[in-house]
LUMKELUM-390892 format. One record per residue: residue in three letters; x, y, z of N, C-alpha, C in turn; residue number from 1. Coordinates in nm, 2 decimals. Layout:
> ala_X_Y_Z_X_Y_Z_X_Y_Z_NUM
...
end
This chain:
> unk_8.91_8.14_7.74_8.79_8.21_7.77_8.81_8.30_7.89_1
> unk_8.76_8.43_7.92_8.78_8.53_7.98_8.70_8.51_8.10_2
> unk_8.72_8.48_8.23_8.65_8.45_8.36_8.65_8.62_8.45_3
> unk_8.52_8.61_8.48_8.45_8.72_8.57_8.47_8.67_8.69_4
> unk_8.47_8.75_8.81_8.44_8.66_8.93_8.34_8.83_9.03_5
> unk_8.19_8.74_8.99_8.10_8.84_9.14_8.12_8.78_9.29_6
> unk_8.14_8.91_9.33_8.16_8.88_9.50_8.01_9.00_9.53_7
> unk_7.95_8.90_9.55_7.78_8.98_9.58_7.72_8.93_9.70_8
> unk_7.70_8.95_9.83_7.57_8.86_9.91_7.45_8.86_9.83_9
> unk_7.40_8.89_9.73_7.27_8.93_9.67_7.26_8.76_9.53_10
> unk_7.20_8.72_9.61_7.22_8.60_9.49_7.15_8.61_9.36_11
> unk_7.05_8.74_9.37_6.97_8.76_9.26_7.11_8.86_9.15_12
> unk_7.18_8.89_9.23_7.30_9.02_9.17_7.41_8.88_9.12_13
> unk_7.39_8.79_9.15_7.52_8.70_9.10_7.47_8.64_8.95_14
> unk_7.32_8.59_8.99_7.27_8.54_8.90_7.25_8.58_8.75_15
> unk_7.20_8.71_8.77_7.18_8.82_8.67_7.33_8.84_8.60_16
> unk_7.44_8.84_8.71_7.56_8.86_8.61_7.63_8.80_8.57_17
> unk_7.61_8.66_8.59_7.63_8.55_8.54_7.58_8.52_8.42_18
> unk_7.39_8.51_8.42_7.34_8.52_8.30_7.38_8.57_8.17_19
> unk_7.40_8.72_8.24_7.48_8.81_8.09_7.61_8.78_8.08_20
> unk_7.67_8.70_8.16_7.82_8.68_8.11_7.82_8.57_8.02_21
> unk_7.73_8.45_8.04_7.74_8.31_7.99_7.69_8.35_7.85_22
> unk_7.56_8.44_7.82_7.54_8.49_7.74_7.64_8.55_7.62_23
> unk_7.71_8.57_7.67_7.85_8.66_7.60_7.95_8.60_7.59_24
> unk_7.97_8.48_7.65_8.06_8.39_7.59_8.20_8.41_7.72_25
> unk_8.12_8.47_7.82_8.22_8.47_7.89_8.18_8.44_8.04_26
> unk_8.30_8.31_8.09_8.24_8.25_8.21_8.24_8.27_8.35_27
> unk_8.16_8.31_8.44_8.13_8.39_8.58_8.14_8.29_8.63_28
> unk_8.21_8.34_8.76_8.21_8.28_8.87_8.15_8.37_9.05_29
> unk_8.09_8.29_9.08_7.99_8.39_9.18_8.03_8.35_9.31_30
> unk_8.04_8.42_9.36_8.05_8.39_9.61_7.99_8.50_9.63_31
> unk_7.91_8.49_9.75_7.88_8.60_9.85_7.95_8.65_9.90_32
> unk_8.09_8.58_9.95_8.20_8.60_10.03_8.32_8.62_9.98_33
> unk_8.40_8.75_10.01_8.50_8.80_10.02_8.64_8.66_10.03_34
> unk_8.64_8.61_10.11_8.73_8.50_10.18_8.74_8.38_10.07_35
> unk_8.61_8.32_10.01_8.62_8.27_9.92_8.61_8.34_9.70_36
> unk_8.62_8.48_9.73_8.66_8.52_9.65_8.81_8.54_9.65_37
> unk_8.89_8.56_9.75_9.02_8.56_9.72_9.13_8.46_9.71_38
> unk_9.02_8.29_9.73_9.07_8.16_9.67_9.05_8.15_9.59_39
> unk_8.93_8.18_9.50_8.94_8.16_9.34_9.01_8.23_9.30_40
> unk_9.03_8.36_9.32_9.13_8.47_9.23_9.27_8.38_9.25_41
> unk_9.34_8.36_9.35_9.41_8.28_9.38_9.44_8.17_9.27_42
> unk_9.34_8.09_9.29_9.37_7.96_9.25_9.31_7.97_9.05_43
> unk_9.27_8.07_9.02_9.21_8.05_8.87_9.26_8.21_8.78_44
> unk_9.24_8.21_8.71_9.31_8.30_8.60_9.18_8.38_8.57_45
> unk_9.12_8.50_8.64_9.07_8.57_8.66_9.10_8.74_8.59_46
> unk_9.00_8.73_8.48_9.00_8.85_8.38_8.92_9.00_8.47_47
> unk_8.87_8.99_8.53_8.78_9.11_8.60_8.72_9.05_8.75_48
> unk_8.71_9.14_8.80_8.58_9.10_8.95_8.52_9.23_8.95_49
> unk_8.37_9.16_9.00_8.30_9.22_8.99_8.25_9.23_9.17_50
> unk_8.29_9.33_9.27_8.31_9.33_9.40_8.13_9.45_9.43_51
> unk_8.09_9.39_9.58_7.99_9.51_9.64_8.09_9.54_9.71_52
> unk_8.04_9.70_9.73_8.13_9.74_9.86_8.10_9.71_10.01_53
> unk_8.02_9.67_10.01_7.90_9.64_10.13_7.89_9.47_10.18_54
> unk_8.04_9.42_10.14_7.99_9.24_10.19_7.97_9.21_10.31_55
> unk_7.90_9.10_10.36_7.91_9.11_10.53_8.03_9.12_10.56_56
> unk_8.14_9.02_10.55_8.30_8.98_10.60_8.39_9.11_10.59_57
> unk_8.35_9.15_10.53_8.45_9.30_10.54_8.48_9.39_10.42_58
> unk_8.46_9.51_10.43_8.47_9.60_10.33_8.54_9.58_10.16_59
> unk_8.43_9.61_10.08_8.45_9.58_9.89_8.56_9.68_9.89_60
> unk_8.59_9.76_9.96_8.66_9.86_9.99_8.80_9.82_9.98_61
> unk_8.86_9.71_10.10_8.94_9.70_10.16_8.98_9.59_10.06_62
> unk_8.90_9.52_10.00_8.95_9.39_9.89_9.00_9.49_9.74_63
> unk_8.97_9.58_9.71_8.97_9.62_9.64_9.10_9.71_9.61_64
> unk_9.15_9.75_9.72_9.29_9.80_9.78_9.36_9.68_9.76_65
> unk_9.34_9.55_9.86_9.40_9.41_9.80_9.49_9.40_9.71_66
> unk_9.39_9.38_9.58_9.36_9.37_9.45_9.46_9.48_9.34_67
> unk_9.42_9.56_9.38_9.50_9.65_9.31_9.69_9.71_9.40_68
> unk_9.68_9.64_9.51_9.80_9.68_9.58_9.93_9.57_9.48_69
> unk_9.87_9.47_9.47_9.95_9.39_9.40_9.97_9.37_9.22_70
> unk_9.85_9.44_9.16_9.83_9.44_9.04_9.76_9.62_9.01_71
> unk_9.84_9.70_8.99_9.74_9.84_9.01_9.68_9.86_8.94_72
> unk_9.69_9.80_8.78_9.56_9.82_8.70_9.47_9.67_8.66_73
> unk_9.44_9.62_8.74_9.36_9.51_8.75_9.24_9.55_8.75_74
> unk_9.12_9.50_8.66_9.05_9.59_8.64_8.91_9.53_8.75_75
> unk_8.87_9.65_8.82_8.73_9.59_8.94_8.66_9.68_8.92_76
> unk_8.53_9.62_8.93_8.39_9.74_8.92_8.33_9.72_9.02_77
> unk_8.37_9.79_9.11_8.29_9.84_9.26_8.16_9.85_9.24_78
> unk_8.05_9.79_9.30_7.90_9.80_9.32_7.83_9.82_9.44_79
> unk_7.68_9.89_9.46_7.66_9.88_9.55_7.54_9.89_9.58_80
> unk_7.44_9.78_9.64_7.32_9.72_9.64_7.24_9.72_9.78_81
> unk_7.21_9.85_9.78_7.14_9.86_9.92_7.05_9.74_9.94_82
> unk_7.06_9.72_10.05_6.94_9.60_10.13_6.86_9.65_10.18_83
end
């Protein structure tokens, strides 16, 4: 099964993308935080992330460089959810 992982402070933005993932047969995994998004990527077999650029802990920006420094076509969909 193909695992998502949202990194959202917005719990209504995790929820909603979770919904339509489980819907689809494919299983999300949700944190507000950066820090604990880069333990599950870590620790689980992660098909996409779904990143804000705007987390408190530190720029969707800077994870996202991360992410692709080690894997360059790893695939992320940068979001961004004004408060």
């Amino acid at each position: 099964m193909n695992t998502v992982l949202v990194i959202d402070p917005d719990h209504s933005i995790r929820q909603t993308v979770g919904y339509v993932c489980e819907n689809c047969g494919v299983h999300c995994i949700g944190t507000p935080y950066l820090s604990e998004g880069r333990k599950i990527r870590k620790s689980q077999s992660i098909n996409l992330i779904i990143v804000d650029l705007f987390v408190p802990e530190k720029s969707g920006f800077s994870f996202i460089d991360e992410v692709t420094a080690h894997e360059p076509h790893f695939p992320v969909i940068a979001t961004y959810s004004p408060l």
